[in-house]
Gaussian input, Z-matrix of N, CA and C with variables (Angstrom, degrees):
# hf/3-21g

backbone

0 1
 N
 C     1     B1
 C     2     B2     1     A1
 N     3     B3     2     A2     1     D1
 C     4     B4     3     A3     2     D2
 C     5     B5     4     A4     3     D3
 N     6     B6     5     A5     4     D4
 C     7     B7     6     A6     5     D5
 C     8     B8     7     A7     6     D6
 N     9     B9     8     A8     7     D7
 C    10    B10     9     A9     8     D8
 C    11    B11    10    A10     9     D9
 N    12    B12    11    A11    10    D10
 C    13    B13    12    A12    11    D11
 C    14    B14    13    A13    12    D12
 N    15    B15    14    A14    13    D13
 C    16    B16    15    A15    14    D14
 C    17    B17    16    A16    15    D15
 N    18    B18    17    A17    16    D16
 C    19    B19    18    A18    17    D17
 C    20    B20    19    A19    18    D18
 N    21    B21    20    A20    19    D19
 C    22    B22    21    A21    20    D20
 C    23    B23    22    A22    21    D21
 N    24    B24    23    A23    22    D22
 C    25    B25    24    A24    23    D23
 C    26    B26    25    A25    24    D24
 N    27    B27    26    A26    25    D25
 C    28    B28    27    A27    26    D26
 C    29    B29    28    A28    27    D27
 N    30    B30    29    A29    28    D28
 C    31    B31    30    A30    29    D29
 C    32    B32    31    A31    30    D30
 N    33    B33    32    A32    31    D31
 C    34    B34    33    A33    32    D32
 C    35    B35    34    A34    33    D33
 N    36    B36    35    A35    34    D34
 C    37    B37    36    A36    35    D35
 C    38    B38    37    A37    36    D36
 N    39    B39    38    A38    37    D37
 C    40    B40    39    A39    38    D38
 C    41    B41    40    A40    39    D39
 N    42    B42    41    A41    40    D40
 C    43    B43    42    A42    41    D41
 C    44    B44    43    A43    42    D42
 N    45    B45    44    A44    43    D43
 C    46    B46    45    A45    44    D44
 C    47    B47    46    A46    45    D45
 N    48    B48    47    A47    46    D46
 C    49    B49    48    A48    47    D47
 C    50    B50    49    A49    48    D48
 N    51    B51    50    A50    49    D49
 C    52    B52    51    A51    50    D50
 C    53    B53    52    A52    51    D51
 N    54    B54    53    A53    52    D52
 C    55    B55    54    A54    53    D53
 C    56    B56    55    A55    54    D54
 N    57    B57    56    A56    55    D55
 C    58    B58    57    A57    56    D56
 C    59    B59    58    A58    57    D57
 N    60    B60    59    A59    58    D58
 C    61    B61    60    A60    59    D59
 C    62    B62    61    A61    60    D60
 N    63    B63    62    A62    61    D61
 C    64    B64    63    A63    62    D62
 C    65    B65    64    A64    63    D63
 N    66    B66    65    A65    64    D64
 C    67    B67    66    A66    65    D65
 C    68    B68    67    A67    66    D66
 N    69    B69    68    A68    67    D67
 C    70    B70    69    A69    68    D68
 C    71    B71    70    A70    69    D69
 N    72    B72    71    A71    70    D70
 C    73    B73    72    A72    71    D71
 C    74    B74    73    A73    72    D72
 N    75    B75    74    A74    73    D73
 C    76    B76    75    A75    74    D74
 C    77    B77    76    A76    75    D75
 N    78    B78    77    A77    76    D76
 C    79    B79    78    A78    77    D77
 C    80    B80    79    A79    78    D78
 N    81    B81    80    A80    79    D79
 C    82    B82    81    A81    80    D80
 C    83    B83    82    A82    81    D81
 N    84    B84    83    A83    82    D82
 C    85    B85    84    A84    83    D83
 C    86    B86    85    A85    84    D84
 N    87    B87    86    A86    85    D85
 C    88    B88    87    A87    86    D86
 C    89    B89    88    A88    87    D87
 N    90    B90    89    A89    88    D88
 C    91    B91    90    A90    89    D89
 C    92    B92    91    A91    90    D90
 N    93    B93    92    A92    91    D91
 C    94    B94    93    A93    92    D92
 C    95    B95    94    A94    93    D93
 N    96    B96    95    A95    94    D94
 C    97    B97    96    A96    95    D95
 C    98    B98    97    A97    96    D96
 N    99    B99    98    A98    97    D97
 C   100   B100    99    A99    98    D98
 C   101   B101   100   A100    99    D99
 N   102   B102   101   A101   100   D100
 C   103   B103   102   A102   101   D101
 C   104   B104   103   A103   102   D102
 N   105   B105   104   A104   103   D103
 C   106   B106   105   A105   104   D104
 C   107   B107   106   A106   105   D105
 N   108   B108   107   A107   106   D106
 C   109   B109   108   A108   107   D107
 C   110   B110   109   A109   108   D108
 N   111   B111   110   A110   109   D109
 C   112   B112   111   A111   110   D110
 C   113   B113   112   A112   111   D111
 N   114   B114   113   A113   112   D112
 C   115   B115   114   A114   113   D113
 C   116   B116   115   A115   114   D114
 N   117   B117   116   A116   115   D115
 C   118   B118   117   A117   116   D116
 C   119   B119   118   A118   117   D117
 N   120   B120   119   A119   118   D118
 C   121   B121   120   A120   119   D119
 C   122   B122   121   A121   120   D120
 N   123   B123   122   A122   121   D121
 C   124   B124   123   A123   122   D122
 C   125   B125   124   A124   123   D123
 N   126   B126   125   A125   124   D124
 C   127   B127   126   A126   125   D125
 C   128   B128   127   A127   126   D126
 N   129   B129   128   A128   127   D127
 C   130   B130   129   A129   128   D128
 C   131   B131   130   A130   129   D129
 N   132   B132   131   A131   130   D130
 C   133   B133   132   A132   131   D131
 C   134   B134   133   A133   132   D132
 N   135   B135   134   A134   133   D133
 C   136   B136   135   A135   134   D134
 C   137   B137   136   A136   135   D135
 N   138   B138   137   A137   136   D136
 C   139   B139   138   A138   137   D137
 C   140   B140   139   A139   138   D138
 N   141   B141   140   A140   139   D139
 C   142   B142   141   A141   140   D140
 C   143   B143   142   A142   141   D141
 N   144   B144   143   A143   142   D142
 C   145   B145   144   A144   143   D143
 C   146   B146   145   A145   144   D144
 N   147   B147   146   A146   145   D145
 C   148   B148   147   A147   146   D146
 C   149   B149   148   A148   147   D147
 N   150   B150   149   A149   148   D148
 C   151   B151   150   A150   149   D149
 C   152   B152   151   A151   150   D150
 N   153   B153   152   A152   151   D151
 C   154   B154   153   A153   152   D152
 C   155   B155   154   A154   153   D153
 N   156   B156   155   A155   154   D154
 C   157   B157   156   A156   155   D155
 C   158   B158   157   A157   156   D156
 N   159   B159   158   A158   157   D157
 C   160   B160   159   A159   158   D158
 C   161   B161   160   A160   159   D159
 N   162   B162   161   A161   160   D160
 C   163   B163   162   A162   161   D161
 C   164   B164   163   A163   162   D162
 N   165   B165   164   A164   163   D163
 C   166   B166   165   A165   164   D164
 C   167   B167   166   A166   165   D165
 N   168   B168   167   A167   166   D166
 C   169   B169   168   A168   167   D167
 C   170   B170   169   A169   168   D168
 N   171   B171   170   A170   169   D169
 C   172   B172   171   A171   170   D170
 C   173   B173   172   A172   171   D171
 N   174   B174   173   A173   172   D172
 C   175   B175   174   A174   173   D173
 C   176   B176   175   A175   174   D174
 N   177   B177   176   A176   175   D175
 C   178   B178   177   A177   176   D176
 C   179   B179   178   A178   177   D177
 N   180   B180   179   A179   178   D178
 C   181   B181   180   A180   179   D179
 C   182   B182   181   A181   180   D180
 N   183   B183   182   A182   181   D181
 C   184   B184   183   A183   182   D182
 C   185   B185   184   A184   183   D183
 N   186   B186   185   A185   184   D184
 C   187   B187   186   A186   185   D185
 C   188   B188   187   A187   186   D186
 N   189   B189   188   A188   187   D187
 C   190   B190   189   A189   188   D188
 C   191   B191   190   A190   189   D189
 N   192   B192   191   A191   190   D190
 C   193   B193   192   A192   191   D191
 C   194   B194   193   A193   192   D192
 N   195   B195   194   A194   193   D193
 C   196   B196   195   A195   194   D194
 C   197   B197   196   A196   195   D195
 N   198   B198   197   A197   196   D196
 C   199   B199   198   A198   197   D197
 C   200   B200   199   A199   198   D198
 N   201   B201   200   A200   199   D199
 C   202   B202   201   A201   200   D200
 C   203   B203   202   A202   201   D201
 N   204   B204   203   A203   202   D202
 C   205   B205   204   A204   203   D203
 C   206   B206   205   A205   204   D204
 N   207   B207   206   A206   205   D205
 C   208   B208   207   A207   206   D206
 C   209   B209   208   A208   207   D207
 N   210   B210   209   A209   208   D208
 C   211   B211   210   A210   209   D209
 C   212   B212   211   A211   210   D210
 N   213   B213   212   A212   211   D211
 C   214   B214   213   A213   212   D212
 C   215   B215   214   A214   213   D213
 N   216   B216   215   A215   214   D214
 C   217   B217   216   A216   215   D215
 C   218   B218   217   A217   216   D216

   B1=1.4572
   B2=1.5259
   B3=1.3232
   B4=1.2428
   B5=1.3657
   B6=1.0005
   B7=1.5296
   B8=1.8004
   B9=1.4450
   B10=1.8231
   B11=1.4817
   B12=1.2981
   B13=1.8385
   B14=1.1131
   B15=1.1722
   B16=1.3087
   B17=1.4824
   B18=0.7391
   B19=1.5846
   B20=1.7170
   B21=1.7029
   B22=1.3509
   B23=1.6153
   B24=1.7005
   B25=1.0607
   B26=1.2742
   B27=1.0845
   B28=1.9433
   B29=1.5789
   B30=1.3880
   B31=1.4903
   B32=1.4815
   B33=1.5402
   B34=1.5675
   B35=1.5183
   B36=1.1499
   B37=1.3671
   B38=1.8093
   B39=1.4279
   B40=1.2055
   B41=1.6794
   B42=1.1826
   B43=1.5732
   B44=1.4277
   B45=1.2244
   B46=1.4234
   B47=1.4280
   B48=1.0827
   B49=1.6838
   B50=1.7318
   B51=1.3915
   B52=1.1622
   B53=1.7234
   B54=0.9242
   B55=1.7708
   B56=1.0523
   B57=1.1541
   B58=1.6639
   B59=1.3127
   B60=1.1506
   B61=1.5890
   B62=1.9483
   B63=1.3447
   B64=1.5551
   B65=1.2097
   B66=1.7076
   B67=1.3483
   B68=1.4781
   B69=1.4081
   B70=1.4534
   B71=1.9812
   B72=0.9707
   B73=2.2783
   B74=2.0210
   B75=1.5923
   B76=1.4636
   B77=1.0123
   B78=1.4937
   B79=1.6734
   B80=2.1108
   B81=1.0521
   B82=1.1895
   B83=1.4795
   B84=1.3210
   B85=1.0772
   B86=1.7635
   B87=1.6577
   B88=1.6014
   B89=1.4564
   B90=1.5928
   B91=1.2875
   B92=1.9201
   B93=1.2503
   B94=1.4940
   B95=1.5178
   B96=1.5464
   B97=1.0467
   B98=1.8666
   B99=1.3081
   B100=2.1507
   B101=1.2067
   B102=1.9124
   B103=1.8217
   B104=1.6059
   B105=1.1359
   B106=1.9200
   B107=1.5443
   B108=1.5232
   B109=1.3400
   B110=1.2449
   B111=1.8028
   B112=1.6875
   B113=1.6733
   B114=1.6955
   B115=1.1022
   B116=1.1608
   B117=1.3946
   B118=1.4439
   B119=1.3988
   B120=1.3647
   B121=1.4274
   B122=1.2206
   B123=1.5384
   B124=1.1063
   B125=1.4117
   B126=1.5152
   B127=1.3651
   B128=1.7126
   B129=1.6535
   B130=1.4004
   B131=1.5889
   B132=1.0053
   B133=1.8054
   B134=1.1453
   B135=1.8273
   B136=2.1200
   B137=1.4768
   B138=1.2636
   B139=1.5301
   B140=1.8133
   B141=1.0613
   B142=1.8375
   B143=1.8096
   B144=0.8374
   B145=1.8461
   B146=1.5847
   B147=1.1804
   B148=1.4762
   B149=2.0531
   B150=1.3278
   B151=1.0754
   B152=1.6749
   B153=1.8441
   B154=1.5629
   B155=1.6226
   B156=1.5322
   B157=1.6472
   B158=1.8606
   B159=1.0667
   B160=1.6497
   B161=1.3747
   B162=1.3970
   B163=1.4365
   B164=1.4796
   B165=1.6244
   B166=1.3151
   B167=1.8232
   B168=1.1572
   B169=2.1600
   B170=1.1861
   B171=1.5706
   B172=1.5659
   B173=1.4805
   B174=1.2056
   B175=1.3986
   B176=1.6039
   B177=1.3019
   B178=1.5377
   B179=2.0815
   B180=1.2026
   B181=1.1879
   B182=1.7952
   B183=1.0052
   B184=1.6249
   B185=1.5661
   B186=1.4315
   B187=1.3624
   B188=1.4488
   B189=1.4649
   B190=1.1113
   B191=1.7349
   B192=0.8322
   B193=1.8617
   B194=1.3314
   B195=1.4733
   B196=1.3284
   B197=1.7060
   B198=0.9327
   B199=1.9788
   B200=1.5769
   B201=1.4443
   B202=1.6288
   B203=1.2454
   B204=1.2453
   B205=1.7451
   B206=1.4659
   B207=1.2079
   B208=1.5856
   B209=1.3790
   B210=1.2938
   B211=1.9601
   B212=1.0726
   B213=1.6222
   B214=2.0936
   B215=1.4156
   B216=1.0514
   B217=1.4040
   B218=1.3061
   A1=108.55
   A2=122.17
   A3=131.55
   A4=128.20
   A5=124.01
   A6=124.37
   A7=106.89
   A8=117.31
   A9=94.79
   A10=78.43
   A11=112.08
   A12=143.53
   A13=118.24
   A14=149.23
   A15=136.32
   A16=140.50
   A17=150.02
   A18=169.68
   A19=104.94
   A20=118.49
   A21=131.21
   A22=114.16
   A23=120.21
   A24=136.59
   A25=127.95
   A26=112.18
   A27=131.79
   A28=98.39
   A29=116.81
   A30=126.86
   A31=117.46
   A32=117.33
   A33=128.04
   A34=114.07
   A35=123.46
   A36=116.49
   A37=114.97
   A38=107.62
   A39=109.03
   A40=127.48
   A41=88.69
   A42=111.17
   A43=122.34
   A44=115.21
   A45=148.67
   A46=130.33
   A47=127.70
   A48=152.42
   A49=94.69
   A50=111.75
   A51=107.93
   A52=111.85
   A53=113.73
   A54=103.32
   A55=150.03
   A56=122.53
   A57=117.39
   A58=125.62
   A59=130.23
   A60=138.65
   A61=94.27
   A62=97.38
   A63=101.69
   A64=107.57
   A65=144.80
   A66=109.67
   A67=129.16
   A68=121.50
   A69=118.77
   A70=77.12
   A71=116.39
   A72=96.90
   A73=83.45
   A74=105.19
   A75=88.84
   A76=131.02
   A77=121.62
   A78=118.22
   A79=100.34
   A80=122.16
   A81=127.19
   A82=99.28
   A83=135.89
   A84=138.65
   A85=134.21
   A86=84.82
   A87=114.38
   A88=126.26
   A89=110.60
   A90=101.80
   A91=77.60
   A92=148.70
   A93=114.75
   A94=102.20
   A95=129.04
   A96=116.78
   A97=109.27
   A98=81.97
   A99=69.31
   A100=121.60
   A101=99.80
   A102=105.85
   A103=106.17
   A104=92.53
   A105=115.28
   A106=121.79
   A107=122.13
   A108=103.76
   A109=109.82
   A110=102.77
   A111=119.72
   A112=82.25
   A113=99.81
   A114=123.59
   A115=146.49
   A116=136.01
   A117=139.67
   A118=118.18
   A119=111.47
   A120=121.84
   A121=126.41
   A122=103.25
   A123=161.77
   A124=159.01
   A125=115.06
   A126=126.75
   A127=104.79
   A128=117.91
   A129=96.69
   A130=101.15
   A131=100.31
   A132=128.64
   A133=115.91
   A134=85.48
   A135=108.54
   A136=104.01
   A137=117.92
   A138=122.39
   A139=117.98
   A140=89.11
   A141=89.90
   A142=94.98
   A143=131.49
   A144=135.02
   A145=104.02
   A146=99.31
   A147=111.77
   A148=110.13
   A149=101.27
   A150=101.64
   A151=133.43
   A152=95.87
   A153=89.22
   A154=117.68
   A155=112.29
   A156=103.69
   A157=106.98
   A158=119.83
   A159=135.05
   A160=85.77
   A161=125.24
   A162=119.55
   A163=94.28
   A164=126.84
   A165=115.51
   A166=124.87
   A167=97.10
   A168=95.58
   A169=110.74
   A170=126.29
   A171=128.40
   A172=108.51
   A173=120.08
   A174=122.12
   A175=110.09
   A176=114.61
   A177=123.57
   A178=92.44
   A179=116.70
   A180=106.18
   A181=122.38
   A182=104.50
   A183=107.26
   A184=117.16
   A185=98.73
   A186=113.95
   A187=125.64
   A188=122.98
   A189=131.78
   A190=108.62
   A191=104.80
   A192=114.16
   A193=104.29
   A194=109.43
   A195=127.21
   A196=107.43
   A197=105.72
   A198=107.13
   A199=99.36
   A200=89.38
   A201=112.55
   A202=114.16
   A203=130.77
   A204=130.39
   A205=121.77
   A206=93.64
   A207=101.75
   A208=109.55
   A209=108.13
   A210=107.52
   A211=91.15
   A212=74.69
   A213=96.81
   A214=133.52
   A215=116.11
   A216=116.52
   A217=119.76
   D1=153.20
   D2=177.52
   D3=-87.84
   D4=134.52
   D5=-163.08
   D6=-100.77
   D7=135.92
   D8=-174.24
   D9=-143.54
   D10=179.49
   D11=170.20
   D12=-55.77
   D13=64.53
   D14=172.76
   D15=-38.30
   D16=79.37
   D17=-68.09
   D18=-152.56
   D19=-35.16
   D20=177.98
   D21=-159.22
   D22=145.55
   D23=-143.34
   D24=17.12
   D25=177.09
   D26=-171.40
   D27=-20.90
   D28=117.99
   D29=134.42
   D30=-37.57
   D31=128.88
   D32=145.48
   D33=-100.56
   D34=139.19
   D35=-177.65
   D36=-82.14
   D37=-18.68
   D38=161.34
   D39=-64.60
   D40=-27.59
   D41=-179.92
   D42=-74.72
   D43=-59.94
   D44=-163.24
   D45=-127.86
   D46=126.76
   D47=178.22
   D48=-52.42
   D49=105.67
   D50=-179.70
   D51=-153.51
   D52=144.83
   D53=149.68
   D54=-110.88
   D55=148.25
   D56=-151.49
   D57=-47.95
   D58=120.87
   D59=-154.32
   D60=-64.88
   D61=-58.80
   D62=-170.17
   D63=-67.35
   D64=-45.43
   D65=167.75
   D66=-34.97
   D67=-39.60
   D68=-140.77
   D69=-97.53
   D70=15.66
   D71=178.69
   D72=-147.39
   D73=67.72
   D74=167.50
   D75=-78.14
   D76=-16.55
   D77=-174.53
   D78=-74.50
   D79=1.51
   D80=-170.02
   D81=-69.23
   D82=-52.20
   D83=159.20
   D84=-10.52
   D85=-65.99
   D86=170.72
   D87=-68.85
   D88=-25.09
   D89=-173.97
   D90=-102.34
   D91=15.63
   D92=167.57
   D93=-97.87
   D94=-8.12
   D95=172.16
   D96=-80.76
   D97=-30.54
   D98=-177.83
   D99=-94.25
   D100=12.55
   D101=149.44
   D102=80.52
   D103=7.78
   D104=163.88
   D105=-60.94
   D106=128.83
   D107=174.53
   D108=-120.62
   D109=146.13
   D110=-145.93
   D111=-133.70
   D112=156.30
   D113=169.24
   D114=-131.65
   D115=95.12
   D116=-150.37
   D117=-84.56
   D118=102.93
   D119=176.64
   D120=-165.38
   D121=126.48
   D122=118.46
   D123=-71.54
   D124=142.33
   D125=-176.66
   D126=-35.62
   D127=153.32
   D128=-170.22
   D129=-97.49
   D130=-170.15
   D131=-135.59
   D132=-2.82
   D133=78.53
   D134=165.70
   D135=-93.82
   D136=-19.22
   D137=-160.88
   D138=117.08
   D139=21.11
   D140=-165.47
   D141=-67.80
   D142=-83.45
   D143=159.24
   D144=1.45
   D145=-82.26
   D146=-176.64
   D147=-42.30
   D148=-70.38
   D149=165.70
   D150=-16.17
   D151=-78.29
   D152=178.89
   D153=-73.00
   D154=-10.26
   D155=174.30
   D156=-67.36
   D157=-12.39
   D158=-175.95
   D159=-78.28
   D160=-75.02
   D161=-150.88
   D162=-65.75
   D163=-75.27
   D164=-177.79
   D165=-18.33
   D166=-45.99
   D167=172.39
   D168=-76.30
   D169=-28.40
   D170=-170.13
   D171=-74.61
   D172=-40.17
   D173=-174.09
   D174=-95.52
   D175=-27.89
   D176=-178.57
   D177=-75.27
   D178=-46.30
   D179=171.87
   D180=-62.27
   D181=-0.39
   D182=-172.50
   D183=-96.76
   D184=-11.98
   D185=173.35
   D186=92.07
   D187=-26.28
   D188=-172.81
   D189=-89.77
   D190=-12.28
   D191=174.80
   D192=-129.87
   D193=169.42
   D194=175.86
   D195=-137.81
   D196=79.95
   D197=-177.82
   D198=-52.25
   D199=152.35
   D200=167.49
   D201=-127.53
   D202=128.71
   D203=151.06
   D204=-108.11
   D205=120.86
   D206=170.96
   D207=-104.81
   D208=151.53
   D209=161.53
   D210=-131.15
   D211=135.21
   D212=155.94
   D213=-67.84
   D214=133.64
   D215=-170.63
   D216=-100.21

C-alpha cells in the first residue's frame, strides 16, 4: 500500500508520512508518572490529535495505565 501526506485528521503511520508524535513531546512521559497535568497546544494541524492517540497506545501498551479517549460531541 502507498503511503501519502495527510492534509486532515489523525495520522496512521501505516497510512501516512509522518513522525513520531512521542519522540518530539518527551518530557510527556515524566510528567504522567508524577500525575502532573500538561497541555498540548498548538496551531491546528501540528499533530495535536495524532499525538495524544500515540501516547494513549504508548502508555496503555506499557501496562501500567489504561488510556481513555473521549470526544466531545
Amino acid at each position: 500500500m502507498y503511503r501519502w501526506f495527510n492534509i486532515s485528521g489523525p495520522c496512521n503511520s501505516d497510512d501516512h508520512y509522518m513522525l513520531s508524535p512521542t519522540v518530539r513531546l518527551p518530557s510527556l512521559e515524566r510528567l504522567i508518572r508524577q500525575r502532573s497535568y500538561f497541555v498540548i497546544h498548538a496551531p491546528r494541524q501540528t499533530g495535536k490529535t495524532t499525538a495524544i492517540l500515540a501516547l494513549a497506545e504508548q502508555i496503555t501498551s506499557m501496562g501500567e495505565y489504561c488510556a481513555v479517549i473521549t470526544h466531545a460531541a
